[in-house]
N, C-alpha and C positions, 0 to 999 in steps of 0.2 A: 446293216449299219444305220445306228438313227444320224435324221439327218434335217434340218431345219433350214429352208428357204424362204426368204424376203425379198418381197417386188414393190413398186409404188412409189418408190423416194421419188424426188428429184426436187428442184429449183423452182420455189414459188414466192409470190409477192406477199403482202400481210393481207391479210384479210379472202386468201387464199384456202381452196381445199382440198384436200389428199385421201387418198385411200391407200392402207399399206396388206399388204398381203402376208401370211407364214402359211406356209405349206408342209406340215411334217410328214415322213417318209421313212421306212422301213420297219423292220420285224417289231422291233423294240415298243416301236409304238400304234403300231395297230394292232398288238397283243393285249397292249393294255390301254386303248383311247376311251375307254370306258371309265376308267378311272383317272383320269389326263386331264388337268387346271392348265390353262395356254396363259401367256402373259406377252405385255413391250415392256421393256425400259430404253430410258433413252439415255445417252451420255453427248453433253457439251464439251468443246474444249476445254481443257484448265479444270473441268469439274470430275466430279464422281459420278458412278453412275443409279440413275435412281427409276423407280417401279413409274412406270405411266399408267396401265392399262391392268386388269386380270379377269380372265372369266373362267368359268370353274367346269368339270367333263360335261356338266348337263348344258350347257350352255346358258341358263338363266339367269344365276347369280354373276355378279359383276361388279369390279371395283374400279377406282380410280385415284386417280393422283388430285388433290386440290384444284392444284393447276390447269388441269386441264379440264375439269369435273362440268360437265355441259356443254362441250367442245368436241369431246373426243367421242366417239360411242365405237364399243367393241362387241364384236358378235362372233357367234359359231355356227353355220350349217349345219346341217343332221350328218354328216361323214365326219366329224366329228375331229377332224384331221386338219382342218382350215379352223385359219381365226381371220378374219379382218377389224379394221381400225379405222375407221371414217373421222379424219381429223379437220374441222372447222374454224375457219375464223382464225388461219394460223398469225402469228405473232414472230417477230422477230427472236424473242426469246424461247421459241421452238425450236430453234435450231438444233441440231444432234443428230447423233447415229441412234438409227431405231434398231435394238435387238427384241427377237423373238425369243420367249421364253417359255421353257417346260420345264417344270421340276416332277421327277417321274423316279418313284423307288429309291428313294436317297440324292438322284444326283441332277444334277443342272443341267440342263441342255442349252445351248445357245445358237443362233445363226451367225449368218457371217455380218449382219448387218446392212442398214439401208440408211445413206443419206438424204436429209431432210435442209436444207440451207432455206430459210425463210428472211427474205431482203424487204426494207420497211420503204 
């Protein structure tokens, strides 16, 4: 069973920094972590939800959101199964649920999510 966990959230001040953890697990994607892009997005209350963060199987390539572009830096280990997210200099308008994201052979994967409550 694939299966995506998030660690890291919690209750920080602005100018605050976080570290968020995805952990994937099972057949689905250690068959294929070779070819496995990890991603965040985050969704706010009342909003939609939008792409934060992406780094691609090899781990080098990496994208980001405007918003957070110098803030955020994403990385991957050589297990290829971890992503972390090293979030700086948080902002009240960080707030959100942080999902972990894999898109792998057509389909989406998600975690359960991780809150991020950033108080100014």
């Amino acid at each position: 069973q694939a299966q995506l966990v998030e660690s890291g959230g919690g209750s920080v001040q602005a100018g605050d920094s976080l570290r968020l953890s995805c952990v994937a697990s099972g057949r689905t994607f250690s068959t294929f972590d070779y070819d496995m892009d990890m991603g965040w997005y985050r969704q706010a209350p009342g909003k939609e939800r939008e792409v934060v963060a992406r780094i691609d199987w090899s781990g080098v390539n990496t994208s980001y959101a405007d918003a957070v572009q110098g803030r955020f830096t994403i990385t991957r280990p050589n297990t290829k199964l971890t992503t972390y997210t090293r979030m700086t200099s948080l902002q009240p308008e960080d707030t959100a649920m942080y999902y972990c994201n894999v898109p792998l052979r057509g389909v989406d994967y998600w975690g359960q999510g991780t809150q991020v409550p950033v108080s100014s």
